[in-house]
Backbone as XML, in Angstrom:
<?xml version="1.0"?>
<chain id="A" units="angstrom">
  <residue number="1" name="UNK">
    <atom name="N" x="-13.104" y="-40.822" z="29.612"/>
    <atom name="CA" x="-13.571" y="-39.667" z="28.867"/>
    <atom name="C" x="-15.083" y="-39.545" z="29.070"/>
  </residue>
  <residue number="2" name="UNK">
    <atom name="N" x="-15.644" y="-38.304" z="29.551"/>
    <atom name="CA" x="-16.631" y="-38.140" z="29.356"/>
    <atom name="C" x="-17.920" y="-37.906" z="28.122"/>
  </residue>
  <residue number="3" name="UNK">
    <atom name="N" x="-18.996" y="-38.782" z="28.156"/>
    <atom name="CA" x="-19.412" y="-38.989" z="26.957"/>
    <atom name="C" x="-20.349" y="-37.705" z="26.305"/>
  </residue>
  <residue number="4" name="UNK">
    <atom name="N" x="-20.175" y="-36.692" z="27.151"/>
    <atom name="CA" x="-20.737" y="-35.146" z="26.736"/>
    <atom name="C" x="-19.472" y="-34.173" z="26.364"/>
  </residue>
  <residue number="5" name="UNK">
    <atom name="N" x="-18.567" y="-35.232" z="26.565"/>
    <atom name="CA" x="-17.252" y="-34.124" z="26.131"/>
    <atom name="C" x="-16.870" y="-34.513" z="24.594"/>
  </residue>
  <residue number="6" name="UNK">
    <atom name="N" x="-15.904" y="-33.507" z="24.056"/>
    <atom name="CA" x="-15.831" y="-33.163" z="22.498"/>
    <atom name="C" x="-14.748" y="-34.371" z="21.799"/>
  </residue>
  <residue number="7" name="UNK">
    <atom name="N" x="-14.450" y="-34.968" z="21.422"/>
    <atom name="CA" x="-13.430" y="-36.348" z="20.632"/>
    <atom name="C" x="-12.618" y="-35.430" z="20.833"/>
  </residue>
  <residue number="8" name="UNK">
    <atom name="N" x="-11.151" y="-36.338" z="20.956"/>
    <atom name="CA" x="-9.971" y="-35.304" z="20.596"/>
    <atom name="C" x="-9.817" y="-34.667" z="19.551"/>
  </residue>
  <residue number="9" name="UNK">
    <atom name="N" x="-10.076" y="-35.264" z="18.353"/>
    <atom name="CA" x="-9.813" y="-34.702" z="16.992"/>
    <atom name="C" x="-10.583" y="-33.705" z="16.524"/>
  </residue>
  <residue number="10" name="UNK">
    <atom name="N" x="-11.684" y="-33.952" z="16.796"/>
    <atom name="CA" x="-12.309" y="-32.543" z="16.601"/>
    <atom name="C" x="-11.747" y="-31.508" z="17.772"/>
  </residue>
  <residue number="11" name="UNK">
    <atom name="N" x="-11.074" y="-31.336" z="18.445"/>
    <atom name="CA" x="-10.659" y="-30.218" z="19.387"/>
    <atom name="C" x="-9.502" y="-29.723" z="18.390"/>
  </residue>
  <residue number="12" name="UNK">
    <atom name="N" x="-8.511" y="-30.541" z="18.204"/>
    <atom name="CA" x="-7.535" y="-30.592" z="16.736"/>
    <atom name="C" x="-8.041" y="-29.235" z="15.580"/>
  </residue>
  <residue number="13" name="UNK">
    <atom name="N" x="-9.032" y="-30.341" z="15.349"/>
    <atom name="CA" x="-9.445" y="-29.755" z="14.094"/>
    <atom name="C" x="-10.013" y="-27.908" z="14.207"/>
  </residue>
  <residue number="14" name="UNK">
    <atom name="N" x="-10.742" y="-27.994" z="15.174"/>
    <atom name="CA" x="-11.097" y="-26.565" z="15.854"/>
    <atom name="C" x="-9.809" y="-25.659" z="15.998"/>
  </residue>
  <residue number="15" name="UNK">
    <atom name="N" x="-9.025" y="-26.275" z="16.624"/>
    <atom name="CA" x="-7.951" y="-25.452" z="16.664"/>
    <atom name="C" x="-7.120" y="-25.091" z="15.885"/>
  </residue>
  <residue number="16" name="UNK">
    <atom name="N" x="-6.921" y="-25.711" z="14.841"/>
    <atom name="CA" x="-6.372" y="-25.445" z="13.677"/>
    <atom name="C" x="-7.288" y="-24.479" z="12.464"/>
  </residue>
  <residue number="17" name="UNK">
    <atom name="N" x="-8.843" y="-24.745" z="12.704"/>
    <atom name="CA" x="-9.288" y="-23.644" z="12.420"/>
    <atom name="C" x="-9.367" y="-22.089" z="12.672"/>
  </residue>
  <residue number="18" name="UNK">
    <atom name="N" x="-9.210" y="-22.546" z="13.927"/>
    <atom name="CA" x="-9.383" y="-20.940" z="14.514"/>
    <atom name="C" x="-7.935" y="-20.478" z="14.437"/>
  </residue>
  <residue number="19" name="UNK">
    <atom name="N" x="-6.544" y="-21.116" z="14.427"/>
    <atom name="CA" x="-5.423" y="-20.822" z="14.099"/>
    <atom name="C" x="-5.453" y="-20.136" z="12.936"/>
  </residue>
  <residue number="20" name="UNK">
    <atom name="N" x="-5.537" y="-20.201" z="11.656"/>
    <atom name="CA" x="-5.961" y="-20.250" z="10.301"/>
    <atom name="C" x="-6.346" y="-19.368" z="10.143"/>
  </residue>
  <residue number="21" name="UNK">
    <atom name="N" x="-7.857" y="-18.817" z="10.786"/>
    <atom name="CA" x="-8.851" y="-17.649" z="11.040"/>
    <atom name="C" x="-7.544" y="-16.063" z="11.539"/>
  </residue>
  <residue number="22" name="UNK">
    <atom name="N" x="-7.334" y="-16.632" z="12.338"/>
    <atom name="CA" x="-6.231" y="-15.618" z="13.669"/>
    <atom name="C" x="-5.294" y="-15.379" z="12.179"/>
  </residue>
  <residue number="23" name="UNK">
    <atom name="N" x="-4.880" y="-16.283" z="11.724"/>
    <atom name="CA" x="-3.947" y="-16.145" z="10.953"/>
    <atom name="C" x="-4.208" y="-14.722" z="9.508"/>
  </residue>
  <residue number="24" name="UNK">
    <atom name="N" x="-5.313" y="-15.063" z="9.111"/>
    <atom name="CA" x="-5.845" y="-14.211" z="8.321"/>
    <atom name="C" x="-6.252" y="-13.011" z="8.871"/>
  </residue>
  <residue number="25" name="UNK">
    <atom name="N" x="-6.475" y="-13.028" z="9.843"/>
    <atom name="CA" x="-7.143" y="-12.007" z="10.636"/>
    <atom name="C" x="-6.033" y="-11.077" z="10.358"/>
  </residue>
  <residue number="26" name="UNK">
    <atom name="N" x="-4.548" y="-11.632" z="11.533"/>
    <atom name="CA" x="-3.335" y="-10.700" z="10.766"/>
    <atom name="C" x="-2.949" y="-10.252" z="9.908"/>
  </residue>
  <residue number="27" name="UNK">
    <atom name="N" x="-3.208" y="-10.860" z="8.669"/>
    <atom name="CA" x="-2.779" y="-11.027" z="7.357"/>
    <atom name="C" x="-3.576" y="-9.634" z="7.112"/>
  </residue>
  <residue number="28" name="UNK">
    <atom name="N" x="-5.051" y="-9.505" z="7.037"/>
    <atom name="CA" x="-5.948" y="-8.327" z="6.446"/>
    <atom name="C" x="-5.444" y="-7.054" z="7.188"/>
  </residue>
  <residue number="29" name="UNK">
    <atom name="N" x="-5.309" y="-7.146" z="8.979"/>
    <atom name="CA" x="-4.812" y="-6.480" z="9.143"/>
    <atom name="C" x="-3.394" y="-5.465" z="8.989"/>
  </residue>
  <residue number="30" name="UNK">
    <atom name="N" x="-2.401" y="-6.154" z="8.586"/>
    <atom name="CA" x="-0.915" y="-6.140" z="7.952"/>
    <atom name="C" x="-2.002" y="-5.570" z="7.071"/>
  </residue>
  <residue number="31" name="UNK">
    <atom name="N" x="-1.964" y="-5.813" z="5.635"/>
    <atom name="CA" x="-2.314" y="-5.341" z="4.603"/>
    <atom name="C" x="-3.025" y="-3.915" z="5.058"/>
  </residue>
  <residue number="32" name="UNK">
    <atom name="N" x="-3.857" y="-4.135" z="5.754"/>
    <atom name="CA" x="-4.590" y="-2.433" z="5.861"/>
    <atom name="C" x="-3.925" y="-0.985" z="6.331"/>
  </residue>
  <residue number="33" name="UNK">
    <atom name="N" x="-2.507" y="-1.999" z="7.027"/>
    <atom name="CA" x="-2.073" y="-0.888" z="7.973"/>
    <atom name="C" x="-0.258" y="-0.577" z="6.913"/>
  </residue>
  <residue number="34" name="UNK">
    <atom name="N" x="-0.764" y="-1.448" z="5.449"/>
    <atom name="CA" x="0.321" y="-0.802" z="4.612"/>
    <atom name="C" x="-0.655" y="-0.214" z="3.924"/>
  </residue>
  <residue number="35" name="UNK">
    <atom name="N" x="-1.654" y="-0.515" z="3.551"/>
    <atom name="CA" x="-2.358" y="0.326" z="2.094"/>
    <atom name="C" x="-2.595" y="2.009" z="2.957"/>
  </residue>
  <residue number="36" name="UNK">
    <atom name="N" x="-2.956" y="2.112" z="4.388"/>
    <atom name="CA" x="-3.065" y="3.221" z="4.898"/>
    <atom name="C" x="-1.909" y="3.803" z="4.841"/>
  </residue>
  <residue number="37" name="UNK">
    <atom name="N" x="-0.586" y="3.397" z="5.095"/>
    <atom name="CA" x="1.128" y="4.175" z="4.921"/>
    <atom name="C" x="1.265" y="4.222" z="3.862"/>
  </residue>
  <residue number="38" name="UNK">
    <atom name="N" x="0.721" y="3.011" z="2.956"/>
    <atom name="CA" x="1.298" y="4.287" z="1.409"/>
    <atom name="C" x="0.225" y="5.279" z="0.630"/>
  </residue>
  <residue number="39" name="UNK">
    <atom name="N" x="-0.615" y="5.283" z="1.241"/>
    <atom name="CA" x="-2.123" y="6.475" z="0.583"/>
    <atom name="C" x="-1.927" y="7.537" z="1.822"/>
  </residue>
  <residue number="40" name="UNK">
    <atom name="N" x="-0.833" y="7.185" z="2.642"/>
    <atom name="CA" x="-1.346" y="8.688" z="3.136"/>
    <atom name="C" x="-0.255" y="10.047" z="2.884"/>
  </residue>
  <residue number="41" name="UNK">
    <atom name="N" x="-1.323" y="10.786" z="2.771"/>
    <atom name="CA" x="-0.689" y="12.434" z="2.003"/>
    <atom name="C" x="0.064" y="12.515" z="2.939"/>
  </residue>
  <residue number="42" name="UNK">
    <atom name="N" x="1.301" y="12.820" z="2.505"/>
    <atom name="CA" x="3.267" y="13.065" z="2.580"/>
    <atom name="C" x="3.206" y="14.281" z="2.341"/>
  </residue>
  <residue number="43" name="UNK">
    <atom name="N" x="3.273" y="15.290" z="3.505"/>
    <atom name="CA" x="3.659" y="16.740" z="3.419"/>
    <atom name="C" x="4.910" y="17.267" z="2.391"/>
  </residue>
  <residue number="44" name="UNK">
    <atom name="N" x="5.048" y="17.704" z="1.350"/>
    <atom name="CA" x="6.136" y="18.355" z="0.763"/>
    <atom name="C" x="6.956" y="18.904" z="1.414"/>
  </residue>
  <residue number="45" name="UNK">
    <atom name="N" x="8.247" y="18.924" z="0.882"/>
    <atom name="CA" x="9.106" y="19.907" z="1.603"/>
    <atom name="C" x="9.596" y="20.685" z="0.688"/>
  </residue>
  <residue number="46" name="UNK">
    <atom name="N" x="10.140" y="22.040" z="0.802"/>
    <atom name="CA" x="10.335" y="22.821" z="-0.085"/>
    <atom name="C" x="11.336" y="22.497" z="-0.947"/>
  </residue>
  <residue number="47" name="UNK">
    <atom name="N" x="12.385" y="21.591" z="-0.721"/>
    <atom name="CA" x="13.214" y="21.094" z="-2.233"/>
    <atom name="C" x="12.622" y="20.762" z="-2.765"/>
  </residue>
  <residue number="48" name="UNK">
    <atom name="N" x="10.810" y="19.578" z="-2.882"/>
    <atom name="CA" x="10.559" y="18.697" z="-3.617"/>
    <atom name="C" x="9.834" y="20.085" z="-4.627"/>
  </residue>
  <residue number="49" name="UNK">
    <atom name="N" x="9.089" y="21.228" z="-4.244"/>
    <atom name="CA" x="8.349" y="21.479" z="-4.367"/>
    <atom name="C" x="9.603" y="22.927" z="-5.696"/>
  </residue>
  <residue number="50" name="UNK">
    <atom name="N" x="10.399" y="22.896" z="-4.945"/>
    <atom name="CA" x="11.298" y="23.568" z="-6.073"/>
    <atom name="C" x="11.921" y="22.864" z="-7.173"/>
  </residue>
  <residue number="51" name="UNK">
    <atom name="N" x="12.291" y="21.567" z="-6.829"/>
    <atom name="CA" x="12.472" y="20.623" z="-8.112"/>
    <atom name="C" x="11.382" y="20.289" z="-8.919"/>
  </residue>
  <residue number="52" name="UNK">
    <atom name="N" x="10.074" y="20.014" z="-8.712"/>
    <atom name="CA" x="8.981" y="20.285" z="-9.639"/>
    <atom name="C" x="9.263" y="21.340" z="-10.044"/>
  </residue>
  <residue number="53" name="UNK">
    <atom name="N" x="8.578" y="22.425" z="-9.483"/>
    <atom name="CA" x="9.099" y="24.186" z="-10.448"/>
    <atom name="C" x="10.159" y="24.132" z="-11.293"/>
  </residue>
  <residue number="54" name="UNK">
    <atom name="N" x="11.025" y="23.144" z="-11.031"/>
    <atom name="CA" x="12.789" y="23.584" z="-12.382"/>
    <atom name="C" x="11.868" y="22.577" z="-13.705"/>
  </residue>
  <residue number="55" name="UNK">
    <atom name="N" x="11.211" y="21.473" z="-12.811"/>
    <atom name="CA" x="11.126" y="20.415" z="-13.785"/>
    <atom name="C" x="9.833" y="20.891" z="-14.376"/>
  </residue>
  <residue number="56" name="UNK">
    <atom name="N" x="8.960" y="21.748" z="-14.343"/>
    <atom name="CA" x="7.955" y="21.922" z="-15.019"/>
    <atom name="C" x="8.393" y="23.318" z="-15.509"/>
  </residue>
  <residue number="57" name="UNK">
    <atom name="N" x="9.067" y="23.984" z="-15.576"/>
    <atom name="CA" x="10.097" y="24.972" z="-16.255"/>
    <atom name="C" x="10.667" y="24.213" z="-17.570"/>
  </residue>
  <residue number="58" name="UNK">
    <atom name="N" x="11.773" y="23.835" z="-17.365"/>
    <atom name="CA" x="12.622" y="23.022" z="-18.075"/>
    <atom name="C" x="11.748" y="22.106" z="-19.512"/>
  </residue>
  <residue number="59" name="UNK">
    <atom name="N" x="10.223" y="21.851" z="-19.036"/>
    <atom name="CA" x="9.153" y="21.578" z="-20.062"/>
    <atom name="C" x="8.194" y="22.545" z="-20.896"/>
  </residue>
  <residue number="60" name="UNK">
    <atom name="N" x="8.557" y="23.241" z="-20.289"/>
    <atom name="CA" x="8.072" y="24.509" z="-21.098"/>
    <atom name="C" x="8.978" y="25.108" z="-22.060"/>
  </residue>
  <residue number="61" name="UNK">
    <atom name="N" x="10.014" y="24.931" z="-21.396"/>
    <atom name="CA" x="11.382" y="26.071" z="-22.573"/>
    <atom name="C" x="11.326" y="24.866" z="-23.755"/>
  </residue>
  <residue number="62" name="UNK">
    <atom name="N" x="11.217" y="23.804" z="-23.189"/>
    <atom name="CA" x="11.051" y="22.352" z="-23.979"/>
    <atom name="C" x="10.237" y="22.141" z="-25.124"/>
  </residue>
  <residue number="63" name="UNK">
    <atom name="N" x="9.156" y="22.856" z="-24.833"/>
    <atom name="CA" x="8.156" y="22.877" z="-25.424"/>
    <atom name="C" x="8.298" y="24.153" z="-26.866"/>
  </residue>
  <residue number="64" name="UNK">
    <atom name="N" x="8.510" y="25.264" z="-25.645"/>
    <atom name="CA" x="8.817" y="26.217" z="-26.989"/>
    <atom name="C" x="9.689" y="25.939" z="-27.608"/>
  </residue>
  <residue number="65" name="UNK">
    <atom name="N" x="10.869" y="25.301" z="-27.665"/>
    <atom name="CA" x="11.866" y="25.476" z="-28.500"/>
    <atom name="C" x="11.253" y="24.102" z="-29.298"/>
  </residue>
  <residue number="66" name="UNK">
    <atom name="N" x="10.824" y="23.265" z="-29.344"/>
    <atom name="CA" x="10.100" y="22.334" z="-30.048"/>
    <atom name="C" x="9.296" y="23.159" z="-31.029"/>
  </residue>
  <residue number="67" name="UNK">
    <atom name="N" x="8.489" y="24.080" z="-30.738"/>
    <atom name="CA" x="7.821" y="25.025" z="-31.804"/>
    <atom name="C" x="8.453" y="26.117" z="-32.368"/>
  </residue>
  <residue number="68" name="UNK">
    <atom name="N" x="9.262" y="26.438" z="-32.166"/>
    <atom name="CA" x="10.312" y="27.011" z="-32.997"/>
    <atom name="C" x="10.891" y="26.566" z="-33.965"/>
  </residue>
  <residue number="69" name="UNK">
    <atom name="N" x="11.017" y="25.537" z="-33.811"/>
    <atom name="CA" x="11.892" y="24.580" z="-34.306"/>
    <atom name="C" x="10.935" y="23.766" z="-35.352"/>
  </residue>
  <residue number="70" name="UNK">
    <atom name="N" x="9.868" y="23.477" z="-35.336"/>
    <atom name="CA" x="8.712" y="23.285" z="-36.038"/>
    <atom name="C" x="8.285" y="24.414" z="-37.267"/>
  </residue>
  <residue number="71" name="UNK">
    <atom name="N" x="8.072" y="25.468" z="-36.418"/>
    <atom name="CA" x="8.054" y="26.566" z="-37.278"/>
    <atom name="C" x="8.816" y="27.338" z="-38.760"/>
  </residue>
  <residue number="72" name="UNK">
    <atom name="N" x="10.028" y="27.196" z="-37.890"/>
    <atom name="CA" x="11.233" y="27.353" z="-38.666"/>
    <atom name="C" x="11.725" y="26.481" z="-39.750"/>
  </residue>
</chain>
């Protein structure tokens, strides 16, 4: 072995660091490339956008007949 060259164990140890590193590296990446798929704006389609309209309907008649009904 040459006496300017690195011990085995520390080559070990390096490598298991930088394994580790790589490892996280993926890890942040994974994570970024879900937090970007679920924050990103999802075009409507016109059922969703007519089932809101029934369902924000349906809270209103909701509403008045709650004050009617209060009233009365």
């Amino acid at each position: 072995m040459d006496p300017d060259s690195t011990p085995q164990p520390d080559r070990r140890v390096l490598f298991w660091i930088g394994f580790g590193v790589g490892v996280a590296a993926l890890g942040a990446a994974l994570a970024y490339v879900a937090v970007r798929i679920a924050t990103a704006n999802r075009q409507e389609d016109p059922t969703t956008h007519r089932i809101q309209q029934l369902i924000d309907e349906a809270n209103t008649l909701l509403k008045a007949l709650d004050e009617q009904r209060n009233t009365a």
